[in-house]
C-alpha positions in Angstrom: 159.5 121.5 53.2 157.3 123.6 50.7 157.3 120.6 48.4 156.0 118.1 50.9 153.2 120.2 51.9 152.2 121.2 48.2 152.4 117.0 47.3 150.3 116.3 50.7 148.0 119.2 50.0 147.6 117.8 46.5 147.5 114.1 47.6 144.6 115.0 49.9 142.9 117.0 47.1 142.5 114.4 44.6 141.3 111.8 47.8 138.2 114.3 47.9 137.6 114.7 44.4 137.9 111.0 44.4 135.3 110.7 47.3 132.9 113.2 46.0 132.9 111.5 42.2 131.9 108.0 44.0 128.4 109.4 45.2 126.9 110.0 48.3 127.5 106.7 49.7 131.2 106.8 49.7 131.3 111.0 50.7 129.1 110.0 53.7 131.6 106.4 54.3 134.3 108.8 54.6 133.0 111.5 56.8 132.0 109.0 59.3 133.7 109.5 62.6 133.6 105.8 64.0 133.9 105.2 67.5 132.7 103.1 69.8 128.8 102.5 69.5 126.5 101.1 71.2 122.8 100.2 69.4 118.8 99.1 70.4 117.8 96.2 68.2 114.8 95.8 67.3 113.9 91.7 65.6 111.5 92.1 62.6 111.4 91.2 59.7 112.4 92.6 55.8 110.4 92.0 53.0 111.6 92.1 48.8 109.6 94.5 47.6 111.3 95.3 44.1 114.5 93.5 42.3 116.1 95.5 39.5 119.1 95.4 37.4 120.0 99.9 37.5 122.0 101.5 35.3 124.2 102.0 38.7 124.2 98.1 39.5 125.0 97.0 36.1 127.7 99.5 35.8 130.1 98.1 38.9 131.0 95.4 36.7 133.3 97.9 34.6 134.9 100.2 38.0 138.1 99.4 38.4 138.9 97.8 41.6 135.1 96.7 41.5 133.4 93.6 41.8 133.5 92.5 38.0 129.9 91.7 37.9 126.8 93.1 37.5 124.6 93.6 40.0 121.0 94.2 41.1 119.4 96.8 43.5 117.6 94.9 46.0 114.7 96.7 47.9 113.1 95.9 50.6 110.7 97.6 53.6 111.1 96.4 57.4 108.4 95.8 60.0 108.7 95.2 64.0 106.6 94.5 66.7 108.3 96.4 69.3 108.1 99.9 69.9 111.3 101.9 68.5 112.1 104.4 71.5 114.1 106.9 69.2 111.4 109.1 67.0 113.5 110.1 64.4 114.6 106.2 63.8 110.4 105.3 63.3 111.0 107.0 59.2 112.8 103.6 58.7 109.5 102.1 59.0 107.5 104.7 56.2 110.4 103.5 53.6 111.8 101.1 51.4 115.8 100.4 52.2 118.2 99.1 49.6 120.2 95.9 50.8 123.7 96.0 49.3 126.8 93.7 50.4 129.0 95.2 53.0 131.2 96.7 51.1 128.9 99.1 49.0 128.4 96.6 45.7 125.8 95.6 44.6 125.1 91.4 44.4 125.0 89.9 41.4 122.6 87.0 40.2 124.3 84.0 41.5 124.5 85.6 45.0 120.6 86.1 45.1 120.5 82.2 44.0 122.0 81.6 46.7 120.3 83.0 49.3 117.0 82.5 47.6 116.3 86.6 47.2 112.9 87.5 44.7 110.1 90.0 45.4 107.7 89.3 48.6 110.5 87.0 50.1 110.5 87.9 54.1 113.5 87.6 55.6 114.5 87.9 59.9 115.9 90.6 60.7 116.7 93.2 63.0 117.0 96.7 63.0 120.1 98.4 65.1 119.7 102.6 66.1 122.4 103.6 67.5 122.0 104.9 70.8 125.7 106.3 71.4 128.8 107.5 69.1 129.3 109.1 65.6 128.6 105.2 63.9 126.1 104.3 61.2 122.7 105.8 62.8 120.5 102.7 61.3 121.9 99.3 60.4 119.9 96.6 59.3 121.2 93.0 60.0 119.5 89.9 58.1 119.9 86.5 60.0 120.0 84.3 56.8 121.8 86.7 54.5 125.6 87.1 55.0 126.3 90.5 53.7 130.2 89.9 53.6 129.8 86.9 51.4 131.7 88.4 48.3 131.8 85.0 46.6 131.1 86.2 43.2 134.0 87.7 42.5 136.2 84.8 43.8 134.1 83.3 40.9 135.6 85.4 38.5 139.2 84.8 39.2 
């Protein structure tokens, strides 16, 4: 019985080292609680405001169990119309957000082909605040840009 608990004490040890060497993204992934949510949308729109190739983005191409590509940070600031009710969810207006694919990767240059991303481009989109459960607090969802749409590495196979 001592063995199984040192191997699953061990086992859970290296998951959190793991988690912590990914960067913040994937620590905060993992200490989400989930849940049922429930979210206020607010319609806007998103506008490019910078396109760059990082040392972060271009590195994904060589993580194991990555895309195989290299990608580009897409940036991008959000405006509305209609009033946001929650004050501390008004800050996603005074900032620029990055738009990555649903999975944490970065897309690579034949996905922003596609969808026709470059700097100024406005995109629809709306911006969901949660309003109840331990979800993702902001999520931003663009109408013409399928964030699932891993593509590029089916390329590569």
């Amino acid at each position: 019985m001592r063995n199984i608990t040192l191997v699953a004490s061990g086992l859970a040890l290296l998951i959190f080292a793991f988690a912590t060497s990914q960067g913040s993204d994937l620590v905060a992934f993992a200490g989400l609680a989930g849940g049922p949510c429930t979210y206020d949308g607010y319609p806007g729109q998103a506008k490019i405001t910078r396109i760059e190739m990082t040392g972060q983005s271009k590195g994904q191409a060589n993580v194991v169990g990555g895309p195989g590509y290299e990608g580009y940070e897409i940036w991008f600031s959000f405006v509305t119309d209609k009033e946001i009710k929650q004050d501390w969810a008004k800050e996603a207006l005074k900032k620029e957000h990055l738009l990555k694919l649903s999975n944490s990767w970065y897309p690579g240059e034949k996905y922003l082909k596609k969808y026709g991303l470059e700097k100024g481009k406005l995109l629809r989109c709306t911006l969901k605040v949660i309003t109840s459960g331990t979800c993702t607090p902001v999520i931003f969802e663009f109408d013409e840009v399928n964030t699932i749409d891993y593509f590029e590495t089916k390329l590569l196979k």
